[in-house]
N, C-alpha and C positions, 0 to 999 in steps of 0.2 A: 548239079544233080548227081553228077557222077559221082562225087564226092561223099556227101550223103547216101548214094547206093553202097557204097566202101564201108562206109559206118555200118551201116544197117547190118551190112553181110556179117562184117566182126563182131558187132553185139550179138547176133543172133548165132553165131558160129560159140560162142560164149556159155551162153545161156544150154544152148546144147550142149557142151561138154560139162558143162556141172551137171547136165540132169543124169547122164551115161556114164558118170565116172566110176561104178559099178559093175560086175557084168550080170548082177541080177536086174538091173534098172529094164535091159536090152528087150526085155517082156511085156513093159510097160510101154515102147514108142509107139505103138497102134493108139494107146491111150494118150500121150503128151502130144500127138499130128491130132488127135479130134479137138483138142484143148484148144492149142494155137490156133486151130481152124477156126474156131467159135468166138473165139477173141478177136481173131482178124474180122471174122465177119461183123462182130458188135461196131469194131471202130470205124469200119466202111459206111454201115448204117450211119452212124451218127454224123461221120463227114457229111454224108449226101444230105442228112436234114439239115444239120447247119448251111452247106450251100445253098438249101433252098428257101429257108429264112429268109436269106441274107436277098435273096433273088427279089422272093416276096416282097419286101422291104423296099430295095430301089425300085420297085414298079408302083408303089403309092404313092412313094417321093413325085416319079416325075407327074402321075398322077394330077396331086395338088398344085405341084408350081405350073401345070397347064390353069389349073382353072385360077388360081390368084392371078397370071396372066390379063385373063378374061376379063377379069374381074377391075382390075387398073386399068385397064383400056375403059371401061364401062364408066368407072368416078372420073376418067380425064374426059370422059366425053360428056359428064354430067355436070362438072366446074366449068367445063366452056360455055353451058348452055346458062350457069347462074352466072356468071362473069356477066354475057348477055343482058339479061335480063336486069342485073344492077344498073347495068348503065342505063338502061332505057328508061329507069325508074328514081335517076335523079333527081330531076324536074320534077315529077310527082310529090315526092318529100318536101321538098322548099317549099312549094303550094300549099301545105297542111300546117305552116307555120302561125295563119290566124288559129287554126284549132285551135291548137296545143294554146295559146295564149287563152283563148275562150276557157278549154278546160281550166288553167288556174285561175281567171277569175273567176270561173264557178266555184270552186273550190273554197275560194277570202269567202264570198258571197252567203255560200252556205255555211260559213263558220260565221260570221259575221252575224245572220237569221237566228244561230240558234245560241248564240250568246248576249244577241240585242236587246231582252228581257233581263240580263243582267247588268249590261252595261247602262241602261235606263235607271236602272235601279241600287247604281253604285254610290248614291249620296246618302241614300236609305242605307244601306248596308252597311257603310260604314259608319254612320250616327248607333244604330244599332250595337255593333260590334264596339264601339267606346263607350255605350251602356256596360254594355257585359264585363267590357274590362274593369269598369270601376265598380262594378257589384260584385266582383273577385270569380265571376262564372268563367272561370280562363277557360275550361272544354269548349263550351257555345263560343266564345268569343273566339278562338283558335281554328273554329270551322266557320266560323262566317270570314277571316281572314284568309282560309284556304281557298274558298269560294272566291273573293275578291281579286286572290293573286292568280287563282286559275284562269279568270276570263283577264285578266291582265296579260298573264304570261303567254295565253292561245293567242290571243290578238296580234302580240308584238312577233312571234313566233311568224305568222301567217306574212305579216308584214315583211317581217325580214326575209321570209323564203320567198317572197315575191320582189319583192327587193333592198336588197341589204343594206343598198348606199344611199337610200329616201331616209334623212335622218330626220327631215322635215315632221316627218308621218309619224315616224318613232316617238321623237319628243312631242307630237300631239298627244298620242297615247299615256306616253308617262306621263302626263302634265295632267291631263285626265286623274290618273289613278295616284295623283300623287302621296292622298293621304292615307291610302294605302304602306306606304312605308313609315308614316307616320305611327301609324297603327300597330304596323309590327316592333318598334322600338318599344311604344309603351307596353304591350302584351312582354315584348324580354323585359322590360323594366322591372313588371311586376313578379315575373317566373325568378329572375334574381331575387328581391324580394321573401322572397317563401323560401328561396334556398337560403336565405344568410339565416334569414331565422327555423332553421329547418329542424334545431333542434327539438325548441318549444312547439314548433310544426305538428312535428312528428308525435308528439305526444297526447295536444287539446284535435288535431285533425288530421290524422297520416291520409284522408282520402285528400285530401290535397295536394300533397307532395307527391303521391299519386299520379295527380293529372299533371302535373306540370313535368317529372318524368315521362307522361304519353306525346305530349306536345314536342317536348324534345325531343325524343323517339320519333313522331310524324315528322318535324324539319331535317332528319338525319336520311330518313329515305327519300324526301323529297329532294334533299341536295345530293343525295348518290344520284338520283333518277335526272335532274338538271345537269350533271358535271358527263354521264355516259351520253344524255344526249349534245352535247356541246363539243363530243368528241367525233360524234357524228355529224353534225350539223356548222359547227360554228358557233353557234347560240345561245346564250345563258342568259336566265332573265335578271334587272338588277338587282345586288342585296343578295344574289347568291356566289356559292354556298354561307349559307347565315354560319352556319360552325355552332351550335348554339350547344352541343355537348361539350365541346372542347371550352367553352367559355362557362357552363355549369361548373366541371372541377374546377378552374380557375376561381370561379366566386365561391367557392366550396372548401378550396386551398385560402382564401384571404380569408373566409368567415373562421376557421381553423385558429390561425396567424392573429385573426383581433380578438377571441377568443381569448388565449396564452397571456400575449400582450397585455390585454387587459385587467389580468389579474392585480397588478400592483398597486394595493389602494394607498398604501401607507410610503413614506420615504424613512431614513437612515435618523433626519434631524425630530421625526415626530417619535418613531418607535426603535429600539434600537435591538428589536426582535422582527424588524422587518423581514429580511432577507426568508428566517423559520418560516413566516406566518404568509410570504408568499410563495415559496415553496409548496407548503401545506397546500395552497391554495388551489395552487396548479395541480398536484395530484391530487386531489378528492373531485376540481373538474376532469381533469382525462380519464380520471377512473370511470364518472358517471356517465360521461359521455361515450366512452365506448362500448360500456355497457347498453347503452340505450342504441348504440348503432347497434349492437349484435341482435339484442330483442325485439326493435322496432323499426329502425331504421333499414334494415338489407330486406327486409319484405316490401318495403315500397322499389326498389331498383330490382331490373333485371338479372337474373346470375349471373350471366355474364360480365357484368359491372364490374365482381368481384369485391363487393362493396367494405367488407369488411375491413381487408386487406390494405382496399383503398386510403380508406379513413385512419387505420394502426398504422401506417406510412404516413400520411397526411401531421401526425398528431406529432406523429416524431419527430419529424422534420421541423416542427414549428417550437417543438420542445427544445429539441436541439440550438435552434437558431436563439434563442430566447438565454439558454443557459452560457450560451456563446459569449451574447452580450452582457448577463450580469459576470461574466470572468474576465471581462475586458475592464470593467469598473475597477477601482481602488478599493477593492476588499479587504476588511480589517481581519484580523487572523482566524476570530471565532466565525467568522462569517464566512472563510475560504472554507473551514472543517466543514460547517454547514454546508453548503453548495455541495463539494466534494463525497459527503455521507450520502447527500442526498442522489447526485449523479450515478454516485459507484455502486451503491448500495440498494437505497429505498425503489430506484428508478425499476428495477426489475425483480423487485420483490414479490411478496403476494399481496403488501397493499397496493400496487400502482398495475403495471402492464403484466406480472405472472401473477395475477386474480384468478383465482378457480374458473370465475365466468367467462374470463379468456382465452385461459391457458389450451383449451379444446381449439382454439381458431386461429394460433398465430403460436411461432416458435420464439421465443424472447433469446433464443443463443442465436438467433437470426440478425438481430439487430445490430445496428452499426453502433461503435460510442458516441454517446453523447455529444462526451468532448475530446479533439483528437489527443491523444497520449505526452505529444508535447506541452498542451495546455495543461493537461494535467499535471506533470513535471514541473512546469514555472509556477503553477499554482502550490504545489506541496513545499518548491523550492522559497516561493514567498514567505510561505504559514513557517516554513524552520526558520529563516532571518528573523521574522517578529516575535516570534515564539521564543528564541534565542536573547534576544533585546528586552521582553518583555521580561521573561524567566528569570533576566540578571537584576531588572530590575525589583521585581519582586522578592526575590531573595536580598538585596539591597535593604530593602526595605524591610522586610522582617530581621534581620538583624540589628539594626538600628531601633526595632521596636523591641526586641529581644536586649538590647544593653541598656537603654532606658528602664527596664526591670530590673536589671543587674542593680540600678542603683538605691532602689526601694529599700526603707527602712521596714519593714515582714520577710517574714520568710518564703520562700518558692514553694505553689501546692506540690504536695505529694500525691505520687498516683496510689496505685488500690493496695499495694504493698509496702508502701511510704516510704519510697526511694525520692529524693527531691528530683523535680523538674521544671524546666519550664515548656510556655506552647511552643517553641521554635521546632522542633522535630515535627509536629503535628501540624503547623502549616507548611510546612517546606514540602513535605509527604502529600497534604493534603493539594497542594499545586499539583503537584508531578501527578496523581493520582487523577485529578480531575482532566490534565489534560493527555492523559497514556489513557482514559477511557475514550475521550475524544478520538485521540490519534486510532484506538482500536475501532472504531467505526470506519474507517475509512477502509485500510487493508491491513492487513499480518507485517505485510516489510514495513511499512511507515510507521509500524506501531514498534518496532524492534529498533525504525531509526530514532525516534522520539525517545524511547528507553536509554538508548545512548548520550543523545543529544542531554538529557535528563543527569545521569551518573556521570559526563562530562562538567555539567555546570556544578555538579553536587562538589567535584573534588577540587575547583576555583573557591566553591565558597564554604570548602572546610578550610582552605587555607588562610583564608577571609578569616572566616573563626579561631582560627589559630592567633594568628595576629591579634586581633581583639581581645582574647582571653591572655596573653601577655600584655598588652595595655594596659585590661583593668588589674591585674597582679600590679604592674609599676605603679600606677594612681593611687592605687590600695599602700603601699609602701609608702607613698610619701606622707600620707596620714590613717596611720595606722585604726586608726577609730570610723575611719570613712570608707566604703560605705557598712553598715554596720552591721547587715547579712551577708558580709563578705564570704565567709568560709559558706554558707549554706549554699550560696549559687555558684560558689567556685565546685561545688560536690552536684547541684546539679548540671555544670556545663560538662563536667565528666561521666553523668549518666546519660546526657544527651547525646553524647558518642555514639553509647550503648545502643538507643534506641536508634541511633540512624545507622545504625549496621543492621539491628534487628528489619528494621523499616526499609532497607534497601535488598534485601534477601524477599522480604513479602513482593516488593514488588518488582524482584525478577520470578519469582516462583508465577506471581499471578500473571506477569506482561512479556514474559522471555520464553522463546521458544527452546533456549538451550542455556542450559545450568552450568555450564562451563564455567568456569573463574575467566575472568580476562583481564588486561592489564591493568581497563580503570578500574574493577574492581580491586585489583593488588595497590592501586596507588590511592585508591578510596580508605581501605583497610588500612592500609599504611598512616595515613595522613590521621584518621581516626585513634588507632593506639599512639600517636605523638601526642596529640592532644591531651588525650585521656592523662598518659603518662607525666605528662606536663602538668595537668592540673593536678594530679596525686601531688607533684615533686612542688607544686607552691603550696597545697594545705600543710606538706609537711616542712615547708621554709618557715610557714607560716607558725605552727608547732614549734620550730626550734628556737624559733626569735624569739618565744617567749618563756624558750628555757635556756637560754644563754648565760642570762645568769648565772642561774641555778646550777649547769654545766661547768661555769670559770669556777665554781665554790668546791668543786670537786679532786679529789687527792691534793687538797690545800691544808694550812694548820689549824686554820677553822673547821674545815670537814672532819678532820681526826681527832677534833675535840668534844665532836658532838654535833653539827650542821644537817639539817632535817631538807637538803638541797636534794637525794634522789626519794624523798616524801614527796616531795612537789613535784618533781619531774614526771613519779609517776599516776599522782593524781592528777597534772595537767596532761599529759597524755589519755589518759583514762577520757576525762573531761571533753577533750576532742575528738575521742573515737565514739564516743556516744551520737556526735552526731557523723563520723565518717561511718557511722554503720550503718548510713541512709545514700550507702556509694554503693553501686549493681555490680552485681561480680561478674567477671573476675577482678576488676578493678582494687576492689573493697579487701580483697585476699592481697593483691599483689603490696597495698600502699600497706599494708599491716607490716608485714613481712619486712617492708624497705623500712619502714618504722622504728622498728626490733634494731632492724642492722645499724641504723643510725645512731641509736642512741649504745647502743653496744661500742659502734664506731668511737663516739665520740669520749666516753668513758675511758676506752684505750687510748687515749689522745692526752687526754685526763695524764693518765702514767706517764706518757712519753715527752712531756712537755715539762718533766721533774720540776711538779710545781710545788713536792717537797722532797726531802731528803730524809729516811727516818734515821732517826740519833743513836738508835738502844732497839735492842732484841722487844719490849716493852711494846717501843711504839711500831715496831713490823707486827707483833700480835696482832696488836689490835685495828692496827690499820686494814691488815688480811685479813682479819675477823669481818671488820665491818664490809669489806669489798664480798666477801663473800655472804654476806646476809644482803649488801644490794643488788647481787647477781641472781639469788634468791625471787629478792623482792619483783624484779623485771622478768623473770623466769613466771611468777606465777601470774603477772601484767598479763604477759603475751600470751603467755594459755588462755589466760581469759578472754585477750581481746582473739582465739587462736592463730597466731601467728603464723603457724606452720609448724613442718619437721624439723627447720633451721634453727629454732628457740633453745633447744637444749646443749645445742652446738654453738652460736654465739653466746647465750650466758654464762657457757663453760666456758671460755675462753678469760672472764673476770677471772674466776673461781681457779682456771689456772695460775694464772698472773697473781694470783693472792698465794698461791704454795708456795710461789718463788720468794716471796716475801715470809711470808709465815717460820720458811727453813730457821732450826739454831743454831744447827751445823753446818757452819760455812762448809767444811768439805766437803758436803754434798750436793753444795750448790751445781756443780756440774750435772750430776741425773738429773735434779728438778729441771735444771735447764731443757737437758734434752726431752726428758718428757713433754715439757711445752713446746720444745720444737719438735717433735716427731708429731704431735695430735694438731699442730699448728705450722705445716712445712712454708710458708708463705711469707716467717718473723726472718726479718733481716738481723745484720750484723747490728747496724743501729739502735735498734728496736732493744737488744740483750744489752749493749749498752748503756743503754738509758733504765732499761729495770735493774739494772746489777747499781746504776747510779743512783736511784732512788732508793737502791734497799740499806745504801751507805759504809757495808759494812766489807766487802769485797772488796780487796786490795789490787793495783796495778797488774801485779805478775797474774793472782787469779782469773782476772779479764783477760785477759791475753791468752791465759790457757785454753779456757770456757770458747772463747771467742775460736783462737787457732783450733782446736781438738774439732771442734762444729764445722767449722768451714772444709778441713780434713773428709767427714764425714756428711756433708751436705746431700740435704734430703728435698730432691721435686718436687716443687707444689703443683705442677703443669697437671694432673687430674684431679687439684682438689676443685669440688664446684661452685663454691663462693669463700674465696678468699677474704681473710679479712684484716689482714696488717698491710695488705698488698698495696691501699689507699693513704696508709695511715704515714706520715713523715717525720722524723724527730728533727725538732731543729738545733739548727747548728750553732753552736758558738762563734760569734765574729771577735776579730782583734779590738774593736771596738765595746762590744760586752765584757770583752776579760779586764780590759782595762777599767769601767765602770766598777766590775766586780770588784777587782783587783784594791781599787779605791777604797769600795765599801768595806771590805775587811779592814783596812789597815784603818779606816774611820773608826771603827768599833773597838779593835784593841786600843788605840787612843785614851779611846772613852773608861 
């Protein structure tokens, strides 16, 4: 206390010098002594009310725990007096032990009274009630069975609570009412019944289907009302709970299930459009039928059923299980695309489960697959194996019918622009077509893998065809006269190129998500210009065999005395190109051209193979003369057939080769030389050799000049772009030839 009286003084000793730290304040202490005062008094007041709360307060307390006191003395003195009185009223109790029994046999007694008019009359009721059932009155009949189970069920009820372990009593009862259960089988008999055919039901008499949902409906509260009191009791009468909703879906799920099932009228060996036609079958019933659940059918069930929903699961499910097992089967490849179109496709389209009339009452992106993903996969993976097998065989096979024609004495029709052909393009396209439409039914990838799968087999059996069209060239060769439209379908195997390039382009345009080139198409293209090219280089093998002759007769002493040998050559040319002008371009351009070069080629060959020697200025005249009227004559061939820009440039190359000859003045054989080497950088050493030998008249030392001075001065052919001595070889003199020679001269002076 003292303590706090120490505080006190110091605070307030405080407080006063901050108010006087002025000495104007010193005016004011009559006023800061009333302050304090008034404050002091406030906190006194309010102490003393708090103490007296507080006073207030503990005097209620002891108050109340006085009289709760009273109060427990009062109840202990009131348990002693019931304690008392229990005991004395034991003996009383036990004595009252007949009542209590009297009461429950009052109790049986009077259930027993007012049920005994039923139970009298239980062989009537139920004769009645199997009337009903069989005159299809399931309502009446279902209540005269309710009636029969209720005085059943009170009876045994009463029993049992009188006593439980009298089994005696019990099977009296049941044995009584036993056709009572009889009775309820046939009544489920027939409610199944109505539901398997619930479809037809529902349509000739929905108040049917009707009653036999209320009936179910009344056994469903009855077996809630039996199972709560059994929970109290112990007790349930027999046959329950019947469950008789839970056993409706169930015959609601099978009637579904033979429904589906039963679709399959037909097998594989009778129709071989089975698999379409049962399909077909299945969606135009699911379609109808759920159509008919949504319009007629969910008005006979509760909403809470959920009816519709119920039945769009139901259908699936059975759809599903059904589609399961025709994928398990050994399905042929047309028949996997079928199934698979139909699954991925039709299954959720707006002919089948997204129908207008549906689409309001169910989400079809809800639904599960059909079939799981894997089955799918082994199934596509199948359809490519057979599809693959099948494909090679069919292309097999039109090839073989395609060289069978080759061998025809007619000609191959011409299409609208009368290029020769034949069908092989048009069926081979026509496969892949039919089945990349197929494969596009299914999905986008499958139909891109098929695409593939397709222009994979296409480049085996070009190579196929390649082979083949060198066959028939050799066969052709070994008798020339057989077959005897050899050249016309040698010219259509080389526009069938054309068209399967054309035909391969239509169907990546129409079935390819991307126009990319890829590799099989570079080794498709590839394999295609061989061919082509090929068949060009045998019509013109075939061309040259038959100017072979014609060709040896050339720069000979026959030819420069008159030989009508490039007459023929270029009306047999001519003659052939009439019908290679039924070759599609570019082909028809490119074989012209090779045409030109070759017989240009061969002409130069002609010189280089000094198959004469001119004598006399005389005979270079004319020999140049006439070389240069047949480079003329080829000059104006190949315009006509148009050859190209190259025309003017290989014929000039004769027309050079004749100046060299034509020269009178030896000494200037060196410029003509070069002229023909500078506009022909390509002509070897050999090559001037053999012209300076032919022209006869050029001495040792001149050649060697000509020769050395050129070589000196050698001129790159490396950008001319179609050389043309570059193939061409003079041949050479063996020891063996000069001695023949050698003979034959000295035979001759002899002579």
């Amino acid at each position: 206390m003292e303590e706090t009286s120490r505080e006190a003084v110091a605070t307030a000793v405080q407080r006063v010098a901050g108010m006087l730290q002025r000495s104007d304040q010193l005016d004011k202490v009559e006023q800061y002594r009333r302050r304090e005062a008034r404050k002091k008094a406030s906190v006194e007041a309010r102490l003393k009310a708090a103490i007296q709360s507080q006073l207030d307060g503990v005097r209620t307390g002891l108050t109340q725990l006085h009289c709760a006191l009273l109060d427990v003395k009062e109840i202990q003195s009131s348990l002693a007096d019931v304690s008392k009185d229990w005991r004395q009223s034991i003996n009383t109790i036990e004595n009252l032990k007949d009542v209590k029994d009297a009461v429950v046999q009052h109790s049986q007694l009077a259930s027993a009274v007012e049920n005994l008019k039923n139970i009298f009359s239980v062989p009537e009721i139920v004769a009645e009630t199997q009337q009903l059932i069989e005159q299809a009155e399931l309502l009446q009949a279902h209540r005269k069975l309710m009636e029969l189970e209720c005085s059943r069920d009170d009876l045994m009820y009463e029993q049992y609570r009188m006593d439980s372990k009298n089994t005696s009593d019990m099977n009296l009862i049941s044995n009584y009412f036993e056709d009572v259960q009889g009775l309820s089988d046939e009544l489920a008999k027939q409610l199944w019944m109505v539901l398997q055919r619930s479809m037809v039901t529902v349509r000739r008499d929905p108040t049917m289907l009707v009653s036999v949902v209320r009936i179910i409906e009344r056994e469903e509260k009855i077996d809630r009302r039996m199972v709560d009191r059994k929970k109290q009791t112990g007790f349930i009468p027999p046959g329950r709970p019947k469950q008789w909703k839970d056993k409706m879906f169930e015959v609601l799920e099978g009637t579904v299930s033979t429904r589906i099932e039963g679709t399959q009228a037909v097998t594989r060996e009778a129709d071989k459009m089975w698999l379409v036609r049962l399909l077909e079958i299945t969606r135009k019933y699911v379609l109808d039928d759920l159509i008919v659940v949504k319009n007629l059918m969910v008005q006979c069930f509760p909403p809470h059923y959920n009816t519709f929903n119920r039945f769009f699961s139901l259908y699936h499910n059975a759809v599903s299980s059904r589609v399961k097992e025709l994928a398990s089967e050994d399905l042929e490849a047309n028949e996997i695309v079928s199934l698979l179109t139909w699954v991925l496709n039709t299954y959720k389209s707006v002919d089948m489960m997204g129908h207008p009339e549906l689409r309001s009452e169910c989400d079809i992106n809800q639904l599960e697959l059909l079939l799981p993903q894997d089955v799918v996969d082994d199934l596509l993976s199948k359809y490519v194996q057979t599809f693959t097998s099948n494909i090679t065989g069919w292309l097999r096979k039109a090839l073989e019918t395609d060289k069978k024609d080759w061998q025809k004495d007619t000609e191959p029709e011409a299409d609208q622009d009368g290029y020769y052909q034949t069908t092989l393009p048009a069926i081979v396209f026509q496969m892949f077509e039919q089945n990349l439409q197929v494969a596009a039914q299914i999905d986008g990838d499958f139909k891109e893998q098929v695409l593939k799968l397709c222009l994979k087999q296409m480049n085996t059996f070009l190579m196929r065809y390649r082979e083949e069209a060198v066959v028939y060239k050799e066969e052709h060769l070994r008798d020339r006269q057989l077959p005897q439209c050899y050249v016309q379908y040698m010219i259509a195997i080389i526009n069938n190129c054309q068209t399967f390039k054309e035909s391969i382009n239509s169907l990546k345009r129409k079935y390819s998500q991307s126009l990319e080139p890829t590799d099989s198409d570079a080794a498709i293209e590839k394999t295609l210009n061989e061919v082509a090219k090929e068949g060009c280089q045998f019509l013109l093998d075939e061309v040259f065999l038959d100017l072979d002759h014609h060709l040896n007769e050339l720069l000979t002493r026959k030819w420069l005395t008159g030989s009508h040998a490039v007459d023929t050559i270029c009306v047999t040319v001519e003659d052939y190109f009439n019908d290679f002008n039924k070759i599609k371009k570019p082909f028809n351009q490119e074989m012209t051209s090779e045409a030109l070069r070759r017989v240009v080629v061969e002409y130069i060959k002609a010189v280089m193979q000094k198959r004469i020697t001119f004598k006399n200025a005389d005979e270079r005249r004319e020999g140049a003369e006439r070389m240069i009227k047949e480079a003329e004559q080829f000059k104006f061939l190949f315009n006509k057939l148009a050859a190209g820009e190259d025309t003017e440039r290989l014929c000039g190359a004769i027309a050079a080769i004749a100046e060299v000859f034509k020269l009178t003045d030896p000494t200037l054989l060196f410029l003509e030389v070069s002229t023909l080497v500078s506009k022909y950088p390509d002509i070897r050493e050999e090559h001037i050799h053999a012209l300076l030998a032919v022209r006869g008249d050029a001495s040792r030392e001149m050649r060697q000049m000509i020769i050395g001075t050129l070589s000196e001065n050698k001129v790159s052919y490396a950008g001319v772009t179609q050389p043309i001595f570059k193939d061409i070889t003079v041949p050479t003199i063996t020891m063996t030839t000069m001695t023949t020679m050698t003979s034959m001269a000295t035979a001759k002076l002899l002579k």
